[in-house]
KEKE-3310 file (N, C-alpha, C; in steps of 0.2 Angstrom, whole numbers, plus 5000, padded with zeros to 4 digits):
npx = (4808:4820:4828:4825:4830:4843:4847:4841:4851:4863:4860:4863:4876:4884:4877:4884:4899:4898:4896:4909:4918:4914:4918:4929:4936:4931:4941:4954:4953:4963:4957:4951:4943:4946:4959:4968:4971:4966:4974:4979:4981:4988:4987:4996:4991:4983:4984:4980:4977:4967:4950:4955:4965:4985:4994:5010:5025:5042:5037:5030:5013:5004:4990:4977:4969:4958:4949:4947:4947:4942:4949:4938:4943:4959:4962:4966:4972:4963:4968:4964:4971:4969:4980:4989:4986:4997:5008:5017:5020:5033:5034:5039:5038:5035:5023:5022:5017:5016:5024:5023:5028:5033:5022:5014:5001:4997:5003:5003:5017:5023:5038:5045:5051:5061:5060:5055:5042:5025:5013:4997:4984:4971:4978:4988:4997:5010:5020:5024:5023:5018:5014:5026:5024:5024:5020:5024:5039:5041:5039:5047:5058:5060:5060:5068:5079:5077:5077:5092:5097:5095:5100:5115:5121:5115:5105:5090:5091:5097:5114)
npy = (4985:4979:4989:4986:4972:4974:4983:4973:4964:4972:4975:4963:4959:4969:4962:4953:4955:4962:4950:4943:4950:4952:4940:4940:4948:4941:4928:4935:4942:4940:4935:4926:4913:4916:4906:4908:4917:4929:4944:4957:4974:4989:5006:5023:5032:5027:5029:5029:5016:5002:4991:4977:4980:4973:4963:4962:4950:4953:4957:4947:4944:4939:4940:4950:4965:4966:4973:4990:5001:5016:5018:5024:5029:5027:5034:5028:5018:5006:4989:4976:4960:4947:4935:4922:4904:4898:4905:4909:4920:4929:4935:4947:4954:4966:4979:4987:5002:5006:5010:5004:5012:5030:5034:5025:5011:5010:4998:4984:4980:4968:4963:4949:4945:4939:4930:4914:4912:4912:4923:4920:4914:4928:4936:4951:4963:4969:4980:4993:5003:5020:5025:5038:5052:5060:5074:5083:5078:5084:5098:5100:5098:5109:5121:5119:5122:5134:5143:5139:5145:5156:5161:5160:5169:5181:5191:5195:5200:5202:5208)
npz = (4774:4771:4780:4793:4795:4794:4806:4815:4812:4816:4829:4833:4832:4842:4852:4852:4852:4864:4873:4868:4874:4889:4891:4890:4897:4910:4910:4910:4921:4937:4947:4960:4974:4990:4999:5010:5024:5037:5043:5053:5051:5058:5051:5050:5041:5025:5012:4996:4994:4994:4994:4987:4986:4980:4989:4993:4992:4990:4978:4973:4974:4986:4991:4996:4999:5011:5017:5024:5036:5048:5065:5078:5091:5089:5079:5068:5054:5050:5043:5036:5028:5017:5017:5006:5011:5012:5015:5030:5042:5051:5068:5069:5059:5043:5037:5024:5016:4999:4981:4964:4955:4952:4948:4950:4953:4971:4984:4996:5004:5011:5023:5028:5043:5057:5068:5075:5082:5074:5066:5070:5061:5059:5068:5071:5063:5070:5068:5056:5042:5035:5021:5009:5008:4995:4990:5001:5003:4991:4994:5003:4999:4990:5000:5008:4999:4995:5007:5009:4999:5002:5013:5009:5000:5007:5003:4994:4983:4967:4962)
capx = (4809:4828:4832:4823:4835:4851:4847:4842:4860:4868:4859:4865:4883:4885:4876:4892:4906:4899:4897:4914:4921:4915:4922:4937:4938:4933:4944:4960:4956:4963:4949:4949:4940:4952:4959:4970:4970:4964:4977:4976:4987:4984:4993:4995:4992:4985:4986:4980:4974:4960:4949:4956:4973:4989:4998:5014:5031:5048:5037:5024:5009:5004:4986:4975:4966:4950:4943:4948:4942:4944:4947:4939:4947:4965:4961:4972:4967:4963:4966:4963:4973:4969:4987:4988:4986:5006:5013:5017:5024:5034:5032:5042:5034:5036:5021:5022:5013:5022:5020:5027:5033:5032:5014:5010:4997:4997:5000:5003:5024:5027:5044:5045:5056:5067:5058:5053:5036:5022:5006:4993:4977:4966:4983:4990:5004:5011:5026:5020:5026:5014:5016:5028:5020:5024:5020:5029:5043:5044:5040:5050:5064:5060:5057:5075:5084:5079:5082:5100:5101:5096:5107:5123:5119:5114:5101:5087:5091:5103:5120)
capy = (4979:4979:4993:4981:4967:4977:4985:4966:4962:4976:4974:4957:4960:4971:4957:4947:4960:4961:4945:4941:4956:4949:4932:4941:4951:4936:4924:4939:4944:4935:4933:4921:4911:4915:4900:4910:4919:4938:4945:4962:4978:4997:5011:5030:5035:5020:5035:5025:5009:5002:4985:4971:4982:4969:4961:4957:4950:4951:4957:4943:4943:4936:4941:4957:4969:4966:4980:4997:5007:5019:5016:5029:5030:5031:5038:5022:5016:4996:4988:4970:4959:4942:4932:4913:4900:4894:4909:4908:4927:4929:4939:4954:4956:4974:4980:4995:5005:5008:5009:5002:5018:5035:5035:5017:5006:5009:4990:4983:4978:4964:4962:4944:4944:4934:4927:4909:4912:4916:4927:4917:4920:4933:4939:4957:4963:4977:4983:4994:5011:5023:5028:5041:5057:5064:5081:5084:5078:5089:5102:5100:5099:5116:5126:5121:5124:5142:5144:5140:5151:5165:5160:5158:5175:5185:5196:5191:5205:5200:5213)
capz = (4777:4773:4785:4800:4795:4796:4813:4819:4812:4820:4836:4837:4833:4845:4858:4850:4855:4871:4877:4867:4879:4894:4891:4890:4904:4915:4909:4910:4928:4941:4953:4964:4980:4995:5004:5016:5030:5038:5046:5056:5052:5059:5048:5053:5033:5020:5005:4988:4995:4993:4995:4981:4981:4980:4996:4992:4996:4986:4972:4972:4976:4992:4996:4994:5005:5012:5018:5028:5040:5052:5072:5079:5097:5088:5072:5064:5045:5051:5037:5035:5022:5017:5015:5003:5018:5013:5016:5035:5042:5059:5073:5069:5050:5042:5031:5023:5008:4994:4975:4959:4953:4953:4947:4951:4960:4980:4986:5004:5005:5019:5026:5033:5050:5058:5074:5074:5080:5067:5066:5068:5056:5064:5072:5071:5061:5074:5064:5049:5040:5031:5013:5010:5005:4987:4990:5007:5003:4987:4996:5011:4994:4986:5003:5010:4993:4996:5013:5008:4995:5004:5018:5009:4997:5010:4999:4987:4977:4963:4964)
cpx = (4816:4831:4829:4829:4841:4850:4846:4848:4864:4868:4862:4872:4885:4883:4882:4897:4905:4900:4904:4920:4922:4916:4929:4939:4936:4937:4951:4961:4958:4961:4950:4949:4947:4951:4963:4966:4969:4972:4976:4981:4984:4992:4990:4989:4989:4981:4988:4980:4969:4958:4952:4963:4978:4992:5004:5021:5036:5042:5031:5019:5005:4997:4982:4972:4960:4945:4950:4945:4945:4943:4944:4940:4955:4966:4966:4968:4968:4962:4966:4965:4972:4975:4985:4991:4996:5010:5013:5021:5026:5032:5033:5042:5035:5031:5021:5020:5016:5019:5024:5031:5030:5023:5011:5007:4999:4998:5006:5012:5024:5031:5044:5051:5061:5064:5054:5047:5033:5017:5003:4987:4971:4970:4985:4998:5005:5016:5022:5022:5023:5019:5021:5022:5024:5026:5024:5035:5047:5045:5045:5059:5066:5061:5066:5080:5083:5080:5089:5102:5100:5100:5114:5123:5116:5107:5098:5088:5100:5108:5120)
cpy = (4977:4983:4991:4975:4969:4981:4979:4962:4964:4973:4967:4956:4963:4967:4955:4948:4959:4956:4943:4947:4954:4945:4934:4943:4946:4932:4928:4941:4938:4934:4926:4917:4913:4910:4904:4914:4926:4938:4955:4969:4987:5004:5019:5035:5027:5025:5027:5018:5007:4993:4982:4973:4974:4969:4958:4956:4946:4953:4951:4947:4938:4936:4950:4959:4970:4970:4986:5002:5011:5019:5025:5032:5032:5035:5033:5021:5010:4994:4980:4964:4950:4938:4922:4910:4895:4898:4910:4915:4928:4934:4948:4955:4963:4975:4986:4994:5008:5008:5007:5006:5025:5037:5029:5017:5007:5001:4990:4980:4973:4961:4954:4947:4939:4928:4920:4907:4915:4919:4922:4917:4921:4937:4947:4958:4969:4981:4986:5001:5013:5025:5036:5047:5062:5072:5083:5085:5083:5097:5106:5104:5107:5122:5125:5123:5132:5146:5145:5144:5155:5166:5163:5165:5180:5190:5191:5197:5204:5209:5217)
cpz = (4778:4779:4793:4800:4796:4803:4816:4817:4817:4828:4838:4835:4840:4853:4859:4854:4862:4875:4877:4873:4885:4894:4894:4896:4911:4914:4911:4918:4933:4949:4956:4969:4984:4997:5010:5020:5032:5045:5045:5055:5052:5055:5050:5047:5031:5013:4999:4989:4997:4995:4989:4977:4983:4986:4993:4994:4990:4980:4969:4975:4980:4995:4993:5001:5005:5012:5024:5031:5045:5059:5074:5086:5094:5082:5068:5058:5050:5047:5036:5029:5024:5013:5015:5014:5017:5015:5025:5036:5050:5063:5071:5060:5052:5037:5031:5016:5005:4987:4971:4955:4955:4954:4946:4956:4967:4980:4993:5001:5012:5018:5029:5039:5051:5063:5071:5077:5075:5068:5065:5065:5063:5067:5068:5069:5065:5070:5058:5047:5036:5024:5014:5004:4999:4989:4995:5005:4996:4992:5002:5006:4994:4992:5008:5006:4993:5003:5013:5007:4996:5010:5016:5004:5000:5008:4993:4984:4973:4962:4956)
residu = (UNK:UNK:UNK:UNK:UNK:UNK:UNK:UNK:UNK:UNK:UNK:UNK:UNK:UNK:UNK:UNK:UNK:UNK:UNK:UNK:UNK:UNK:UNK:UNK:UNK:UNK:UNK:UNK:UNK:UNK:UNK:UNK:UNK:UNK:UNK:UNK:UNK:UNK:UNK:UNK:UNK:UNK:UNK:UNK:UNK:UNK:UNK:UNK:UNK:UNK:UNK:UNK:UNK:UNK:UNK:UNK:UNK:UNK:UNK:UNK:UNK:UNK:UNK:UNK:UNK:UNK:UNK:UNK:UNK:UNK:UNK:UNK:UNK:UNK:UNK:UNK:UNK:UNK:UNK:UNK:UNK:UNK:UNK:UNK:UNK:UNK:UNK:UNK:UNK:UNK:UNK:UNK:UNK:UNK:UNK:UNK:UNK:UNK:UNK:UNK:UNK:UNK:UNK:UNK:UNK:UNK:UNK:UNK:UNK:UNK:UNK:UNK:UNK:UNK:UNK:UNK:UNK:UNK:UNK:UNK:UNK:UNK:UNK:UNK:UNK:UNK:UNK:UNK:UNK:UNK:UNK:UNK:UNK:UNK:UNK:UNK:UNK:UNK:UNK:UNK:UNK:UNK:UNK:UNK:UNK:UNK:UNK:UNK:UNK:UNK:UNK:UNK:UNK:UNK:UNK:UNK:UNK:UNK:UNK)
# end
């Protein structure tokens, strides 16, 4: 009889935990209703972004990203970002995909402009620059560094 009453403990401890678990994790994320606006942006590349990645400007957070798709007439990522309804962005806006660090989060970067008209919601940001690529660019590193030095040493055979 005692080793039924200690599994109907357990079992309801670990109800505990969880429910206390999910409290938590709802209370800590920050979720919540959109009031802004969909605005429209096509990228060549959109490498480690994803729906509910970070929209943001100067470092804030301005907005997430809807959804992504692929056009398939141009083969473009169409990528959909819902921006706060205060933040107004002008004509000649810059988004681009970037990350926090080396080995950080993918999130959308928007530039504001200069122009005195604005993008209106539903409207299209035309200006936008893919992520740079990692690898490439290493590669691109190591494969001219030995080009060089087999240039400037004439010979891979050490004298």
């Amino acid at each position: 009889m005692s080793r039924n009453a200690v599994e109907t403990v357990m079992g309801a401890v670990v109800l505990v935990v969880a429910a206390v678990f999910l409290y938590f994790a709802y209370t800590t994320t920050q979720v919540q209703a959109s009031g802004g606006y969909d605005l429209t942006a096509r990228f060549d590349r959109a490498d480690g972004i994803r729906a509910g990645s970070d929209v943001r400007i100067s470092g804030v957070k301005v907005g997430t990203v809807v959804s992504i798709t692929l056009d398939p007439k141009t083969f473009l990522a169409v990528m959909v970002i819902n921006v706060e309804s205060k933040v107004k962005l002008p004509n000649d806006s810059v988004a681009h995909i970037t990350s926090t660090s080396l080995l950080g989060d993918n999130f959308v970067l928007l530039e504001p402009g200069n122009e005195d008209a604005i993008i209106p919601p539903g409207g299209v940001i035309s200006h936008t620059l893919a992520p740079m690529n990692l690898e490439e660019l290493i590669g691109k590193y190591m494969f001219s560094q030995t080009s060089s030095t087999k240039k400037e040493g004439g010979s891979d055979q050490p004298k």
